[in-house]
C-alpha positions in Angstrom: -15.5 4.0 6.8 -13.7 7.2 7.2 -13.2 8.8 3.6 -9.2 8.4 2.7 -7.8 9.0 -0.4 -5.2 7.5 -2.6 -3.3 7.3 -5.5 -3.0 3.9 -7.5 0.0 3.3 -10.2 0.2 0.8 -13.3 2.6 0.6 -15.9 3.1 -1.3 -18.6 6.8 -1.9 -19.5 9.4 -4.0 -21.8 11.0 -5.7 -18.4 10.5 -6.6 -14.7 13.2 -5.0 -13.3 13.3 -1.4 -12.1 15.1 -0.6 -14.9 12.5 -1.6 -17.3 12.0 0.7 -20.6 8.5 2.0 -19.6 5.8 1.8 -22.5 2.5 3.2 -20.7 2.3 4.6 -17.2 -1.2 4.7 -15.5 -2.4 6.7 -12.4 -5.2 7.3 -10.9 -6.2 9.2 -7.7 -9.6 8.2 -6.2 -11.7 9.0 -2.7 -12.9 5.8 -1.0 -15.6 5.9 1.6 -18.6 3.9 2.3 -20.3 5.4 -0.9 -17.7 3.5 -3.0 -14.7 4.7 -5.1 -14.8 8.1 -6.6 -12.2 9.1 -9.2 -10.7 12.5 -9.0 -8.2 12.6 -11.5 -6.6 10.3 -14.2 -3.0 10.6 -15.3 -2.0 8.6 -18.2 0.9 9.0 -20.8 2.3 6.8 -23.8 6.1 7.0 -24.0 8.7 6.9 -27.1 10.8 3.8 -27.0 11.2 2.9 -30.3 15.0 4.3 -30.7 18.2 3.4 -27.4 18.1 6.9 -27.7 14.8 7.7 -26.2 14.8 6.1 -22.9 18.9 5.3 -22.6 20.3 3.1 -20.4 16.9 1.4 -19.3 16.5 -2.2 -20.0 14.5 -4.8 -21.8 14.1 -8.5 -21.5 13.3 -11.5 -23.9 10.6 -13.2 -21.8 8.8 -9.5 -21.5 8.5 -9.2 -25.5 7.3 -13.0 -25.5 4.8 -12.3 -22.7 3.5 -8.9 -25.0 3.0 -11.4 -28.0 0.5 -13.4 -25.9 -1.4 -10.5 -25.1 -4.7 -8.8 -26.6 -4.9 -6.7 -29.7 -6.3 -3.8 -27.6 -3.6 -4.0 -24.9 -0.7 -4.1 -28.0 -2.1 -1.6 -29.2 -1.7 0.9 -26.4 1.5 -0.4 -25.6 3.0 0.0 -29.0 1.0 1.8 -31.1 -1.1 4.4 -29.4 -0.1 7.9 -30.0 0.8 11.3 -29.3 3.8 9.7 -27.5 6.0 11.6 -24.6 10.0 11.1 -23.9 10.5 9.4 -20.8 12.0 13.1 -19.0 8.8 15.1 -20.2 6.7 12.2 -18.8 8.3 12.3 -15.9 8.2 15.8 -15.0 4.8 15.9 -16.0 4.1 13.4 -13.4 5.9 15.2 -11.0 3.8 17.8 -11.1 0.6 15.9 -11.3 1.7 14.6 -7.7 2.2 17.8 -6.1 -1.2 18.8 -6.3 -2.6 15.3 -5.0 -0.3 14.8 -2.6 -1.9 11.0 -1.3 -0.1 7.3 -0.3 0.8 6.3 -4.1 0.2 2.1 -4.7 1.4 -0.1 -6.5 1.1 -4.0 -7.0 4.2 -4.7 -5.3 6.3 -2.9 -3.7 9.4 -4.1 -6.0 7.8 -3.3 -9.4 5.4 0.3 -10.4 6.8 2.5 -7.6 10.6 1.2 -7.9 10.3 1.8 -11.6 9.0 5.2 -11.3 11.8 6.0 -8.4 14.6 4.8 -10.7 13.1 6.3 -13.9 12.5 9.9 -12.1 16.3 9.1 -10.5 17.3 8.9 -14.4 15.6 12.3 -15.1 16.7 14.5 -12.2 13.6 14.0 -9.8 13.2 13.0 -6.6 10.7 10.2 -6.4 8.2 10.2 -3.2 9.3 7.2 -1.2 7.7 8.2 1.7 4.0 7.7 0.0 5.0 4.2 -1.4 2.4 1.8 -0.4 2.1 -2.0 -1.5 -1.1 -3.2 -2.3 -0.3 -7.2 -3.0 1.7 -7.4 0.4 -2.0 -5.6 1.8 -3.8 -8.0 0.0 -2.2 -11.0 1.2 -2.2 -9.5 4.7 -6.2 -9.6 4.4 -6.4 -12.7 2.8 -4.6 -14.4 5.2 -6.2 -12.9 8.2 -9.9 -12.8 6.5 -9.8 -16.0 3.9 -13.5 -15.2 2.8 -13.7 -11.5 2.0 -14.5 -11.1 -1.6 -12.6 -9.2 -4.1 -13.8 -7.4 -7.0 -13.5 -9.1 -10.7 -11.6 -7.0 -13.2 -14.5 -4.9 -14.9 -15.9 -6.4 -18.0 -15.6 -2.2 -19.2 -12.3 -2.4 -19.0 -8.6 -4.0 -20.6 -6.3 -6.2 -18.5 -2.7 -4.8 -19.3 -4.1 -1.2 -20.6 -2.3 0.7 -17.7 -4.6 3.2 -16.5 -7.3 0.6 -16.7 -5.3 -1.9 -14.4 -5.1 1.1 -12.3 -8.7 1.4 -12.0 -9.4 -2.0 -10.9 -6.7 -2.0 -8.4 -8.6 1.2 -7.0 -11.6 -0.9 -6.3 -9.4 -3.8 -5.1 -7.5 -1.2 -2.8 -11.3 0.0 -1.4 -12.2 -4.1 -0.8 -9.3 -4.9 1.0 -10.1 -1.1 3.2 -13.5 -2.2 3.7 -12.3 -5.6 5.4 -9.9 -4.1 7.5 -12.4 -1.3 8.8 -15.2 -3.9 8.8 -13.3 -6.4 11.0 -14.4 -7.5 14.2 -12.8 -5.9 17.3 -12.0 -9.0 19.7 -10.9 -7.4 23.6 -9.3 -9.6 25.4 -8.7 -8.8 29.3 -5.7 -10.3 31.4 -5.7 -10.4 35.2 -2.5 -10.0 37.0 -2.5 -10.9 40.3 0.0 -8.7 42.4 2.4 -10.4 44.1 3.0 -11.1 47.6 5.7 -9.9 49.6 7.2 -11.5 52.6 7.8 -9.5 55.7 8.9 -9.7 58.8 6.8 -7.4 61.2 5.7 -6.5 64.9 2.2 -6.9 66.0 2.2 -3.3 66.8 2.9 -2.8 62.9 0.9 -4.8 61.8 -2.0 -3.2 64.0 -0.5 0.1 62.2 -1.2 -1.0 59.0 -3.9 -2.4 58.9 -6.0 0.8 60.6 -4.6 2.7 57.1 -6.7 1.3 54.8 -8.7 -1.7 53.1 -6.4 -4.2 51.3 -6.4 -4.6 47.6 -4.0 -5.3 44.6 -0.9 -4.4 45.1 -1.0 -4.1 48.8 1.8 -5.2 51.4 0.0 -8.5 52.9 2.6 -9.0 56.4 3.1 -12.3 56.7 4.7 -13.7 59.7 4.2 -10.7 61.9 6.5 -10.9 64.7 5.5 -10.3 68.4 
């Protein structure tokens, strides 16, 4: 498998709309090849939300803060509690910059969630979001499920914490390089279609018929005369 590489986006947030007051944001860009998935560079930042004032005008839902309470201490905690703790507009520049110099296809687990977030946050703060690298990786999963019902999928690493954004965005790295692996890996089937040319009436003289055929053998898409007229 040619080396490609990629960037792979999490966050954690207080909604599911694209509005969504953003708590952690997760990215990592990685190099996959046949040796595996190699990490080049982590970006991960802890926002302020406490206050309508840090992150104003984005949203938050009911069933999102009754979904946090069901989660693990360890994700809480860097959801809520971790610090030093960045406003959403320094975040988001610093992000900006951190994808200029790894300039890759950006993923996210679906296409209407981490990267429509980021676009409507960076919107919010002035910035231009690179829609042109979005890239979805459940519509590519279910693509390669569909079409390969038996290629096997990484678990979520035992090393790591479901709903910890950067970690999600780990595993989803070695899900992206799975679902890579079965589409390079996938049998090539050739299929070959013969067209007979068709056959077209004419009405000739012997003498041109004798004339044609002295030119040359006859073969697809030759003039058969048929009804050659003395």
């Amino acid at each position: 498998m040619k080396p490609t590489r990629h960037i792979v986006a999490d966050l954690e947030t207080l909604d599911t709309q694209p509005s969504a007051v953003i708590l952690t944001a997760g990215l990592i860009a990685v190099e996959i090849s046949d040796a595996g998935v190699t990490v080049l560079s982590r970006w991960y930042r802890h926002l302020e939300f406490f206050f309508q004032q840090d992150q104003p005008g984005r949203t938050q839902s009911e069933n999102t803060w009754e979904w946090w309470g069901k989660q693990s201490d360890p994700a809480i905690w860097q959801a809520f509690e971790q610090r030093p703790r960045l406003s959403l507009w320094l975040a988001m520049h610093s992000l900006a910059a951190w994808l200029e110099i790894h300039p890759y296809p950006i993923w996210g687990n679906g296409s209407d969630f981490d990267n429509a977030t980021l676009q409507d946050a960076f919107k919010q703060c002035g910035l231009r979001w690179p829609y042109w690298r979005n890239r979805c990786l459940r519509s590519t999963k279910g693509l390669v499920q569909q079409l390969a019902p038996d290629v096997k999928l990484p678990e979520f690493p035992e090393h790591l914490t479901p709903h910890v954004a950067i970690d999600d965005a780990e595993h989803e790295a070695y899900l992206l390089a799975a679902l890579l692996e079965a589409i390079t890996r996938a049998p090539v089937v050739e299929t070959h279609i013969h067209i007979p040319a068709p056959l077209i009436e004419l009405s000739l003289t012997a003498d041109q018929v004798e004339e044609l055929m002295a030119l040359a053998p006859f073969g697809a898409g030759t003039l058969i005369p048929i009804g050659a007229q003395s």
